[in-house]
Residue frames relative to the residue before (quaternion, step in Angstrom):
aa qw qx qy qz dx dy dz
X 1.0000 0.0000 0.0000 0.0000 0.00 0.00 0.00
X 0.2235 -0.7700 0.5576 0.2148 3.85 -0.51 0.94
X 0.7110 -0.4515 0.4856 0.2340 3.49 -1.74 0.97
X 0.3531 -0.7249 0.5320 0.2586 2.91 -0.76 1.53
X 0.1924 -0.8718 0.4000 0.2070 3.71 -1.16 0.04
X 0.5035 0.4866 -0.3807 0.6040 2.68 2.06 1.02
X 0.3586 -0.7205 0.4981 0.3227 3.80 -0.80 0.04
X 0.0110 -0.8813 0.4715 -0.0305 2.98 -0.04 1.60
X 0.3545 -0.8557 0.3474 0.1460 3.65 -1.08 0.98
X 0.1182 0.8277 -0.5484 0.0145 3.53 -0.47 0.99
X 0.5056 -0.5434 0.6075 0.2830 3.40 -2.03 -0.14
X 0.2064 -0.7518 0.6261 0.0103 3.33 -1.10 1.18
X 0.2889 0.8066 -0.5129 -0.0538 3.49 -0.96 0.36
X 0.3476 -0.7852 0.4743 0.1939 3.11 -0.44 2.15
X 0.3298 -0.7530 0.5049 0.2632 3.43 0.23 -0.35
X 0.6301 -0.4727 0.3192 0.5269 3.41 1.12 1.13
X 0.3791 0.7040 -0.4809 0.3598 3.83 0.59 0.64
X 0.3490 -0.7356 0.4446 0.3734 3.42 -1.14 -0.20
X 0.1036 0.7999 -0.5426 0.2345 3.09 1.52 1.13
X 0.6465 0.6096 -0.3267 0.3220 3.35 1.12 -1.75
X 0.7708 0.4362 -0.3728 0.2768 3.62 0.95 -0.35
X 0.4910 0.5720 -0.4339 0.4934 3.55 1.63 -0.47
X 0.7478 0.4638 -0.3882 0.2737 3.96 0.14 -1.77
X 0.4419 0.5544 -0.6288 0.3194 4.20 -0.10 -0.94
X 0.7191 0.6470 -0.2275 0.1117 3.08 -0.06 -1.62
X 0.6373 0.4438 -0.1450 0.6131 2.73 0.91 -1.97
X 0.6677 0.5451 -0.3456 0.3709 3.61 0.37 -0.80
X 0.5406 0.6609 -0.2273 0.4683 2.88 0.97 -0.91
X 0.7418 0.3050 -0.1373 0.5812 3.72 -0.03 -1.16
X 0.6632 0.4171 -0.4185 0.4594 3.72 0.66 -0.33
X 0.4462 -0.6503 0.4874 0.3748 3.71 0.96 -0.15
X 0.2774 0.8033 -0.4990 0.1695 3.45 0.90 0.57
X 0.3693 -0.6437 0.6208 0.2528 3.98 -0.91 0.24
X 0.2056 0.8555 -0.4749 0.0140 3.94 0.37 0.41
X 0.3984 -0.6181 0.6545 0.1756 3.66 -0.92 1.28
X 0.1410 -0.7604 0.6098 0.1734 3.83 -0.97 0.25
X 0.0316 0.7690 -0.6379 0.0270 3.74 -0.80 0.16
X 0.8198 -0.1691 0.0171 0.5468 3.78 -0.78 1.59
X 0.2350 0.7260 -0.6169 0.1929 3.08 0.92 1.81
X 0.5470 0.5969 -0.4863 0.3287 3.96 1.04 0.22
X 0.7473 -0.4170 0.4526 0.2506 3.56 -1.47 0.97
X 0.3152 0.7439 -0.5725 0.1398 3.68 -0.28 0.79
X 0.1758 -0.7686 0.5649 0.2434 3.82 -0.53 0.78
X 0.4159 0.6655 -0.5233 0.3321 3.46 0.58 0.24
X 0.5266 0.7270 -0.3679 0.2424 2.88 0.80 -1.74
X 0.8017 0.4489 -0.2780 0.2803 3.61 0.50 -0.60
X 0.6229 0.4770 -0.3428 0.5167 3.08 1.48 0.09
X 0.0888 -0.8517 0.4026 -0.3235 2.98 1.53 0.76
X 0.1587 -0.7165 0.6513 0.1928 4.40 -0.12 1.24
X 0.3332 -0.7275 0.4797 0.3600 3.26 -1.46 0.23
X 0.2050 0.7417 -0.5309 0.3550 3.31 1.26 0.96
X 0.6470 0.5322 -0.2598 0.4803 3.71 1.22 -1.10
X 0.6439 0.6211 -0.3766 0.2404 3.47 0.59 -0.74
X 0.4377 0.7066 -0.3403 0.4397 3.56 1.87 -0.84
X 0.7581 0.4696 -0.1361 0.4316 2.75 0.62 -1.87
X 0.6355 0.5061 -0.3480 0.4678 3.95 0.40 -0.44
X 0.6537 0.4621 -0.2505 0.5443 3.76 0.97 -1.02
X 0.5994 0.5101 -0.3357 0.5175 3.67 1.08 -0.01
X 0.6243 0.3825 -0.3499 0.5844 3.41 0.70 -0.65
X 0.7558 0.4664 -0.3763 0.2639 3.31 0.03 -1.04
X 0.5848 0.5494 -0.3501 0.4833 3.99 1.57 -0.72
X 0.4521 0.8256 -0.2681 0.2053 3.57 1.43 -0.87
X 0.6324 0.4578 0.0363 0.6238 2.30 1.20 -2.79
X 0.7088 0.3798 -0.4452 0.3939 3.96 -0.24 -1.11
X 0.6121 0.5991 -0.3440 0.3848 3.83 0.80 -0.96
X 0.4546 0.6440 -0.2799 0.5481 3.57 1.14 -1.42
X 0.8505 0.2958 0.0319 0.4338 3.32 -0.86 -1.72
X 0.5035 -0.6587 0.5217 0.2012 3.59 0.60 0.65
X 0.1980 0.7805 -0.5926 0.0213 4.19 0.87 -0.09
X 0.4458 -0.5136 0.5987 0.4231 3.21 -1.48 -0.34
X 0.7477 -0.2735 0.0903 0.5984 3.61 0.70 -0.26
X 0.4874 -0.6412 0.5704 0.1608 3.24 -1.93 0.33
X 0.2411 0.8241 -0.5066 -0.0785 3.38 -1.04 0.52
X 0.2724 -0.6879 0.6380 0.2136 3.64 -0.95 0.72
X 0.3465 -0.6940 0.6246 0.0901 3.59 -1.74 0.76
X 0.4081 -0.6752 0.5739 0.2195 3.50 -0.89 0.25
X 0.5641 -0.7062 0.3034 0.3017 3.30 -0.82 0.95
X 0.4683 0.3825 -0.5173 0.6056 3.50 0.82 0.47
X 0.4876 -0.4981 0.6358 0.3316 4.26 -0.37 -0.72
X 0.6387 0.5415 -0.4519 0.3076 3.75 0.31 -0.06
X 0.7055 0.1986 -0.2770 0.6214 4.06 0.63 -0.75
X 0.2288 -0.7170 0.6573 0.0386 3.40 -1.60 0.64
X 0.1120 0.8957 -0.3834 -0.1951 3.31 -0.72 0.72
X 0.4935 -0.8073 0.2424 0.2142 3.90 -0.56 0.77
X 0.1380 -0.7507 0.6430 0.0623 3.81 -0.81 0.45
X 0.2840 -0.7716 0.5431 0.1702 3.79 -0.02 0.99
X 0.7785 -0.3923 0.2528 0.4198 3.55 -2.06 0.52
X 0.7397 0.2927 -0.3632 0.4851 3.81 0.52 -0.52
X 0.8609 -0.2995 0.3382 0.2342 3.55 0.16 0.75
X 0.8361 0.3774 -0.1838 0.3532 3.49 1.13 -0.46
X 0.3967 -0.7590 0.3703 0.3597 3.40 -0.65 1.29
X 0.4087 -0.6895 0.5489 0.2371 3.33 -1.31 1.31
X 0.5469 -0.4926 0.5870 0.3372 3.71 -1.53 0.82
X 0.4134 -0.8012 0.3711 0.2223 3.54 -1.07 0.86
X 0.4227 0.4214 -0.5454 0.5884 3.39 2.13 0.57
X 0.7475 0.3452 -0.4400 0.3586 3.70 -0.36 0.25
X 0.5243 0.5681 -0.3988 0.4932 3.30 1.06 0.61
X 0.4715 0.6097 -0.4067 0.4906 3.22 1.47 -0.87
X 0.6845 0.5420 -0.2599 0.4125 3.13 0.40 -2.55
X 0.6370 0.5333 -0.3734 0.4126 3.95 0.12 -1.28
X 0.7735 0.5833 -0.1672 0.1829 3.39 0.73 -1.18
X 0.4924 0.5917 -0.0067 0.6382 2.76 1.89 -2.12
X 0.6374 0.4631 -0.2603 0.5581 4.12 0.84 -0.99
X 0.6576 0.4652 -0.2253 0.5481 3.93 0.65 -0.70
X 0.8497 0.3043 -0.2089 0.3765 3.67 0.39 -0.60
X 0.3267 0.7193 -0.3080 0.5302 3.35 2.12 -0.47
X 0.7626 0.4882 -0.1839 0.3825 3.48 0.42 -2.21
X 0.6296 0.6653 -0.2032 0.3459 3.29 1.43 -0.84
X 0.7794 0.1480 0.1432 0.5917 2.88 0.46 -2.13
X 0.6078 -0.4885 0.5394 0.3178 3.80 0.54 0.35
X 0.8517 -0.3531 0.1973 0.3333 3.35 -2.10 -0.42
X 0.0004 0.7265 -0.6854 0.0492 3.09 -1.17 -0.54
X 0.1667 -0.6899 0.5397 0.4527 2.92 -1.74 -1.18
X 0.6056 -0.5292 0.5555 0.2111 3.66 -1.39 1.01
X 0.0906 -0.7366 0.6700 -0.0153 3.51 -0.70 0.71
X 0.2273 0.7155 -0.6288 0.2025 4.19 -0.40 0.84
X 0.7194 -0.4868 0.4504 0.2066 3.01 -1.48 0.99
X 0.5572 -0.5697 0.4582 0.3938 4.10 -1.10 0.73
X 0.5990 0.5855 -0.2944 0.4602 3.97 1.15 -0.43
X 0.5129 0.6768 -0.4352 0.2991 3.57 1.03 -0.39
X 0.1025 -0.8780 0.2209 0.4121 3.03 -0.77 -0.41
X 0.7539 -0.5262 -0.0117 0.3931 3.72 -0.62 0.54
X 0.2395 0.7274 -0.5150 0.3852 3.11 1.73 0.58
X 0.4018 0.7900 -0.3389 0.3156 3.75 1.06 -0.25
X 0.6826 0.6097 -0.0733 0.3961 2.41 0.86 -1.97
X 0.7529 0.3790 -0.1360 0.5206 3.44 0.32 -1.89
X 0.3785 0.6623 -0.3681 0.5316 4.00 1.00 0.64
X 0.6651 0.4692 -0.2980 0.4987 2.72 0.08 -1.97
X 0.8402 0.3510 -0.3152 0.2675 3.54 -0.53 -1.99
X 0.5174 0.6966 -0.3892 0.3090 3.32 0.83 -1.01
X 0.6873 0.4200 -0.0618 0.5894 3.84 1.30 -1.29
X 0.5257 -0.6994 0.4678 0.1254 3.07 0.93 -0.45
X 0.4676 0.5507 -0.3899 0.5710 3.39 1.84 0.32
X 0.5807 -0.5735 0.5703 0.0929 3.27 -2.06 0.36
X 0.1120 -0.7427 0.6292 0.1998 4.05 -0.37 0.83
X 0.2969 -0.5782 0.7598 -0.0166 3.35 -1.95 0.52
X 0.2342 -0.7198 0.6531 0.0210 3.68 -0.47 1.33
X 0.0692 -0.7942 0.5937 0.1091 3.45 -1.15 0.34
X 0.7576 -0.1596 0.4080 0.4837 3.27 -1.43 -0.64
X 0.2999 -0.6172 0.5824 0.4358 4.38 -0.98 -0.53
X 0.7895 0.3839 -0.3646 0.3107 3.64 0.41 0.50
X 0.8576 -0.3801 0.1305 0.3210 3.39 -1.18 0.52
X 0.8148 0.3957 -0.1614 0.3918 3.31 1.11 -1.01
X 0.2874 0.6693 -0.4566 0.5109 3.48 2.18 -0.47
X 0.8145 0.2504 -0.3327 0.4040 3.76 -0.11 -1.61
X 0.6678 0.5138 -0.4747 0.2545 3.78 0.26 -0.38
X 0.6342 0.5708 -0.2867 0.4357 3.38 1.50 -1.14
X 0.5258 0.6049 -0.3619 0.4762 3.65 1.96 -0.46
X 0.6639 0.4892 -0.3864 0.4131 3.53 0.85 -1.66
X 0.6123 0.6050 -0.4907 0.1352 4.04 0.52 -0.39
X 0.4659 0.6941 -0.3867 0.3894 3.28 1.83 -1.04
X 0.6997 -0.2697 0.5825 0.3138 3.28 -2.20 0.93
X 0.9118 -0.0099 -0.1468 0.3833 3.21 -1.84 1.50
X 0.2908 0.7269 -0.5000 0.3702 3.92 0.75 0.32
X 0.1960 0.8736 -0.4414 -0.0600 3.43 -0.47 0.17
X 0.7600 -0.0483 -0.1007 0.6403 3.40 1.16 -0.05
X 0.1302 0.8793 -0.4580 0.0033 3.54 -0.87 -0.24
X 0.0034 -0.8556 0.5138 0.0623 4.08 -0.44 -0.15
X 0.4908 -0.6323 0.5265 0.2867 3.49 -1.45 0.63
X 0.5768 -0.6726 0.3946 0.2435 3.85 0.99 0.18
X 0.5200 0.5583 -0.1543 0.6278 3.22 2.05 -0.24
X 0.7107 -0.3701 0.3722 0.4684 4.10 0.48 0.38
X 0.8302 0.2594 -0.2789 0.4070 3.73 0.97 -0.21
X 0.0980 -0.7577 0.6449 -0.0164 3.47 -1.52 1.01
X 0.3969 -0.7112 0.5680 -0.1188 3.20 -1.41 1.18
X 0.0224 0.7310 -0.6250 0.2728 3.15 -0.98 1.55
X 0.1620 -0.7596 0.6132 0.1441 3.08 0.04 1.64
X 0.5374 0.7031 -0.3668 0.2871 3.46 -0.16 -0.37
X 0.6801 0.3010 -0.2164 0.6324 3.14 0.99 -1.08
X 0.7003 -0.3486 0.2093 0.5867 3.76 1.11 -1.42
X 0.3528 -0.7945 0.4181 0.2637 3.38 -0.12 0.75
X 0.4434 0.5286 -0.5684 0.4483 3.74 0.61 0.87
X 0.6932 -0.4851 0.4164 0.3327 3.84 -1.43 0.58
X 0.1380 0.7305 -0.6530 0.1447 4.25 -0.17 0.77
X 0.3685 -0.6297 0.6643 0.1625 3.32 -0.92 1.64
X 0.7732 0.5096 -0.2896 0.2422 3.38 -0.08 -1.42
X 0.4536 0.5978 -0.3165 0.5803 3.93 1.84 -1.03
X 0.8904 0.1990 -0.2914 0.2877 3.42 0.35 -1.09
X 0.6305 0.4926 -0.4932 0.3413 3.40 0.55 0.23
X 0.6424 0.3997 -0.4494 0.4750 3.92 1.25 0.16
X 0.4608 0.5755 -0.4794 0.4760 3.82 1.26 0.20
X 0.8127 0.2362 -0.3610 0.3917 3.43 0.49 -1.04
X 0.4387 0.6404 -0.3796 0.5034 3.72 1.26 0.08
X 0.7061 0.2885 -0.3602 0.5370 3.83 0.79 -0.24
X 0.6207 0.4755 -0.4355 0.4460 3.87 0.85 -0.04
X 0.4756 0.7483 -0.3526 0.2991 2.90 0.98 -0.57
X 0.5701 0.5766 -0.1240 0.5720 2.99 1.25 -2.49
X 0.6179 0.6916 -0.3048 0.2168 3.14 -0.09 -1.51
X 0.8238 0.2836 0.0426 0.4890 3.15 0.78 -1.82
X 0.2911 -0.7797 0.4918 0.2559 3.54 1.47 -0.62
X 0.5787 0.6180 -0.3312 0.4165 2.89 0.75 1.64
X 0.4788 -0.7775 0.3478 0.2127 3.32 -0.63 0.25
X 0.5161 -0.6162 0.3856 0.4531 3.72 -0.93 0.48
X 0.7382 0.4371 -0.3786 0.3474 3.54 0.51 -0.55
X 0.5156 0.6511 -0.4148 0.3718 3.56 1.49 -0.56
X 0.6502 0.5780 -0.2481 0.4261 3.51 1.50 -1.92
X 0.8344 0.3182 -0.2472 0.3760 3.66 0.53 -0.63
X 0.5554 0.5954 -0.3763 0.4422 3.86 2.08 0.28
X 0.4022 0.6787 -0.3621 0.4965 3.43 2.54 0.01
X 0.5724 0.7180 -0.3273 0.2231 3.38 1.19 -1.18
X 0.4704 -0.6598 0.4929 0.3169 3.58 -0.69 0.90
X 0.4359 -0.7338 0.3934 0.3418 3.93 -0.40 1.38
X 0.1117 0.6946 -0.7090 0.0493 3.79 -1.24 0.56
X 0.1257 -0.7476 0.6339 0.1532 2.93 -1.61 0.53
X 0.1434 -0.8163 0.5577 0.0455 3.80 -0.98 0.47
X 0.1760 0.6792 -0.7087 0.0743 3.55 -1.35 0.35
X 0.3059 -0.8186 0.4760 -0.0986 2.41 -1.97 1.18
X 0.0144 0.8747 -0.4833 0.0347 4.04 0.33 0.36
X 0.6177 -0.6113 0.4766 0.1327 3.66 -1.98 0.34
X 0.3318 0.7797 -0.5233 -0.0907 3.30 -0.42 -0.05
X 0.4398 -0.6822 0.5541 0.1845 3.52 -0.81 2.07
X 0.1657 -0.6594 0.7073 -0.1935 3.34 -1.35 1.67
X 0.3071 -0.6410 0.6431 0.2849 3.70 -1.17 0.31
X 0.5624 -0.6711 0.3447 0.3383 3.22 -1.32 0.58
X 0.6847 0.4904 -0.3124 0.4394 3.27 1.52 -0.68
X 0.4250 0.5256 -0.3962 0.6214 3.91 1.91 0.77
X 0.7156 0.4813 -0.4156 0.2891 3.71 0.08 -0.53
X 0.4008 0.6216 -0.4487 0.5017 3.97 1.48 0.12
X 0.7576 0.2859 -0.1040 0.5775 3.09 0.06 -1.77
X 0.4414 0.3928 -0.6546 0.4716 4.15 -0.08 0.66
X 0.7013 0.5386 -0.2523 0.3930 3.18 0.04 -1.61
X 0.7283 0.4186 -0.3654 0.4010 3.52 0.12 -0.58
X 0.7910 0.2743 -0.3033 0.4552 3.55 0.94 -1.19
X 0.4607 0.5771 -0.5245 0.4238 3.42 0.88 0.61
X 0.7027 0.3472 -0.3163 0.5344 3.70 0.97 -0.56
X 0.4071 0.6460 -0.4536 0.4596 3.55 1.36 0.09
X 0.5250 0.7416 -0.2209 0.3544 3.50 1.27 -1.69
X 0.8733 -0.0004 0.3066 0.3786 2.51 -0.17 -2.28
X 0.1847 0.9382 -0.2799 0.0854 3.41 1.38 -0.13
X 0.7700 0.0639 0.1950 0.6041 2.78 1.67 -1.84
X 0.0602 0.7567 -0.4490 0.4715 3.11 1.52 1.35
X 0.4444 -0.5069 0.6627 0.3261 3.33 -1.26 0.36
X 0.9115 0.0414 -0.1929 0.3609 3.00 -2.07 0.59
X 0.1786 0.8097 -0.4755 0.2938 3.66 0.80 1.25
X 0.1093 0.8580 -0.4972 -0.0679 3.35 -0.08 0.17
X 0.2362 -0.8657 0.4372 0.0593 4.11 -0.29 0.77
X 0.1073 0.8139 -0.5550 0.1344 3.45 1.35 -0.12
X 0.7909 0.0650 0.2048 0.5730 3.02 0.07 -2.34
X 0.8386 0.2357 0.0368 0.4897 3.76 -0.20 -0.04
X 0.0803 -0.7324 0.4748 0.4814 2.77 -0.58 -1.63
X 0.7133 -0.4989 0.4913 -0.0291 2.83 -2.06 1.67
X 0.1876 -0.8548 0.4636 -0.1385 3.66 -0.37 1.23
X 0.2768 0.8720 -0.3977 0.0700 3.55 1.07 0.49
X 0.1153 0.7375 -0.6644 0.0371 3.47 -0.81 0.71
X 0.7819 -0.2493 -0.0030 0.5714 3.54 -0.12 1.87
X 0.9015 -0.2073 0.1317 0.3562 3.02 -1.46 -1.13
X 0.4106 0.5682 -0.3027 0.6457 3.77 2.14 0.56
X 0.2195 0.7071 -0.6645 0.1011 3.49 -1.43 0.68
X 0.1767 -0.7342 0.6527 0.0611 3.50 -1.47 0.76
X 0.0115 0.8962 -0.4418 0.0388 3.19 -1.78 0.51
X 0.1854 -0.8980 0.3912 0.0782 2.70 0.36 1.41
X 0.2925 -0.8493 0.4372 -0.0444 3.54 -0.39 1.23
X 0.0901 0.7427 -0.6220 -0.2311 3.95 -0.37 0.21
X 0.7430 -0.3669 0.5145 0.2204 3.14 -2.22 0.80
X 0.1008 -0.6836 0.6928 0.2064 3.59 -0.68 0.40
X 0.8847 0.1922 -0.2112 0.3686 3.57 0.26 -0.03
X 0.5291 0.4690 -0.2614 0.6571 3.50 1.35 0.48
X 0.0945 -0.7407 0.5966 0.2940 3.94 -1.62 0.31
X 0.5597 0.4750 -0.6164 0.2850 2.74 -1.06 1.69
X 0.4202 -0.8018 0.4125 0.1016 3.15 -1.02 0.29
X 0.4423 -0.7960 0.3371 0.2387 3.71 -0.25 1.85
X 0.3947 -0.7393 0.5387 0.0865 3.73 -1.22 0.49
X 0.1468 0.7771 -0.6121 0.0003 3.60 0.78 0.43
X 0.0985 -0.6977 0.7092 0.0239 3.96 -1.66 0.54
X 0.0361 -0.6852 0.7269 0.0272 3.52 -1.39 0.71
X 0.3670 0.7536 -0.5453 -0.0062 3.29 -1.21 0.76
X 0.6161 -0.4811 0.2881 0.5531 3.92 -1.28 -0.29
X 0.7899 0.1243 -0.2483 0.5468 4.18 0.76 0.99
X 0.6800 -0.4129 0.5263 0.3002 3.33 -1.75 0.25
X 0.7195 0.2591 -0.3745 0.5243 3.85 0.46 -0.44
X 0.6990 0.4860 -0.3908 0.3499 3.58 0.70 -0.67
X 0.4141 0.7358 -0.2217 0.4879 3.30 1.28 -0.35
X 0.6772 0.5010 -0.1287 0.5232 3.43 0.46 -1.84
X 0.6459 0.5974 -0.1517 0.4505 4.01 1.20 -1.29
X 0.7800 0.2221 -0.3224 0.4883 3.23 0.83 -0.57
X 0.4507 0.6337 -0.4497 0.4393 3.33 1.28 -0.30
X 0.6072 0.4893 -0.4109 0.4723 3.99 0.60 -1.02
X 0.5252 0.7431 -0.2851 0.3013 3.45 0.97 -1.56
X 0.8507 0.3133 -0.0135 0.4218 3.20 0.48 -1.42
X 0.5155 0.6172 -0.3145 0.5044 3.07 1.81 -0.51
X 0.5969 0.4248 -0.3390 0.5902 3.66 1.11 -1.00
X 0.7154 0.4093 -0.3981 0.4026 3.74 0.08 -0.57
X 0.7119 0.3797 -0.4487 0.3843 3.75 0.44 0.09
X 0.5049 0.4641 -0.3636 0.6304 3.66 1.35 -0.87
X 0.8392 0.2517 -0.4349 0.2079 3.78 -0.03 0.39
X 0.3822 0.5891 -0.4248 0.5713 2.88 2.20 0.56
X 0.6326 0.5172 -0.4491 0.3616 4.19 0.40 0.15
C-alpha cells in the first residue's frame, strides 16, 4: 500500500474489537488523520444485539458528516466485514459498496476476474465490461466467494454483506486491508467516495422472507424447478435465478432457518419491491 501524501480525514469505529490495536499504526505511517470511536477492548462487545448496530451507524454518519471525513467506517467484531458511510455523511448500502469497490479497483488495476455472490447485483456486470474484466457468480454466502477469490486471475471481489477480498494481498475477508485499499484508490485517483459511487451504473434492489416449514422447503424447491428449471434465462447457482433482461429474481432457501429468501433487481425501488411480492405470493402458493 503506498503512503498517503495528503492528510486525509476519517472516522473509525472499532467496535470495541482488537482491531483498535493493529489500525493507529497503519494509520499512522499512512499519514492518516483518524477520528476513533469504541476504540477500548471490550469482550462483551460480541454479544452485541443487532438492534444496536442501527444505532452505531448513526453516530458514526453524525460524526463523519460533522468533521467533513473522507469517509466512515465501522468493523465487525471479528475485523473481517467493514461497513461504510461516505464524505457527505451517508451510510452506503453494502451492495453499492461492493459496486463502489469492484469500480475503484477495476479503474486501477484493469481486468481480471470479479468474483460476487448470485445476490449481487448486475450492475457488476456492466463494470466488469467497461474494464474489460470477467464476473464469477458464486454460492450467496461468504465462503463460496472466498473459496472463488482462490482461482487463477481473481482479483477482487465481495459477498455484498461487509466483506471484500483481495487475493493478492490474501484471499480471506480483512476489514482493516479494505478500508486502507479503498482509501489508497481513492488517493490514487483524486477522488472521492461519494463521487465513486454517483459514477455507479443506477440499480435498484429489494429483498423479503417467506416462512416455509422445513418438511415444505424440498417439495417447494422441486415445483419451482418443476416451474422453471428449464426456462430460458434460469440460472441455479444458488436457488434459482429469474432473469428477464436488465431485472432478475431469486428465490433462495435458508440453509439454516425455515423459510425462504426473496432477492429482486430492477430499473426502481417500487418495481423491485413487485417482484419481490411476486415471488413471495408464488412460494406461499406453492405450500
Amino acid at each position: 500500500m503506498q503512503k498517503n501524501t495528503q492528510n486525509t480525514h476519517i472516522v473509525v469505529d472499532y467496535a470495541n474489537t482488537s482491531s483498535a490495536q493493529v489500525l493507529p499504526s497503519i494509520f499512522s505511517r499512512l499519514n492518516l488523520d483518524v477520528v476513533e470511536l469504541n476504540a477500548h477492548i471490550d469482550d462483551s462487545a460480541t454479544t452485541r444485539t443487532q438492534e444496536q448496530f442501527p444505532e452505531s451507524m448513526e453516530r458514526l454518519s453524525a460524526i463523519t458528516n460533522s468533521l467533513r471525513a473522507a469517509l466512515g467506517a465501522r468493523l465487525d467484531t471479528g475485523g473481517e466485514r467493514v461497513y461504510f458511510v461516505d464524505d457527505r455523511g451517508r451510510q452506503v448500502d453494502r451492495m453499492r459498496a461492493l459496486c463502489a469497490v469492484v469500480e475503484l479497483h477495476l479503474r486501477t488495476y484493469g481486468g481480471g476476474i470479479v468474483a460476487v455472490p448470485v445476490t449481487a447485483p448486475s450492475t457488476i456486470e456492466q463494470i466488469a465490461r467497461k474494464h474489460g474484466a470477467e464476473v464469477i457468480r458464486t454460492r450467496a454466502n461468504n465462503f463460496a466467494v472466498m473459496t472463488t477469490a482462490l482461482r487463477s486471475g481473481v482479483t477482487v471481489g465481495g459477498d455484498g454483506a461487509g466483506s471484500f477480498f483481495f487475493p493478492a494481498f490474501h484471499p480471506t475477508a480483512d476489514g482493516i486491508f479494505a478500508i486502507t485499499k479503498l482509501l489508497e484508490m481513492l488517493t490514487l485517483h483524486n477522488t472521492s467516495f461519494s463521487e465513486v459511487l454517483a459514477s455507479l451504473p443506477p440499480f435498484a434492489m429489494a429483498r423479503g422472507k417467506v416462512q416455509c416449514r422445513w418438511e415444505d422447503k424440498g417439495r417447494v424447491m422441486r415445483l419451482l424447478n418443476d416451474q422453471y428449471g428449464n426456462g430460458k434465462g434460469i440460472s441455479q447457482i444458488d436457488g434459482i435465478k429469474i432473469e428477464l433482461g436488465r431485472e432478475w429474481s431469486l428465490i433462495l432457501p435458508d440453509p439454516d432457518n425455515p423459510y425462504f429468501h426473496i432477492y429482486a433487481e430492477a430499473d426502481s425501488d417500487d418495481h423491485a419491491r413487485a417482484l419481490v411480492e411476486k415471488y413471495t405470493g408464488l412460494v406461499n402458493g406453492l405450500q
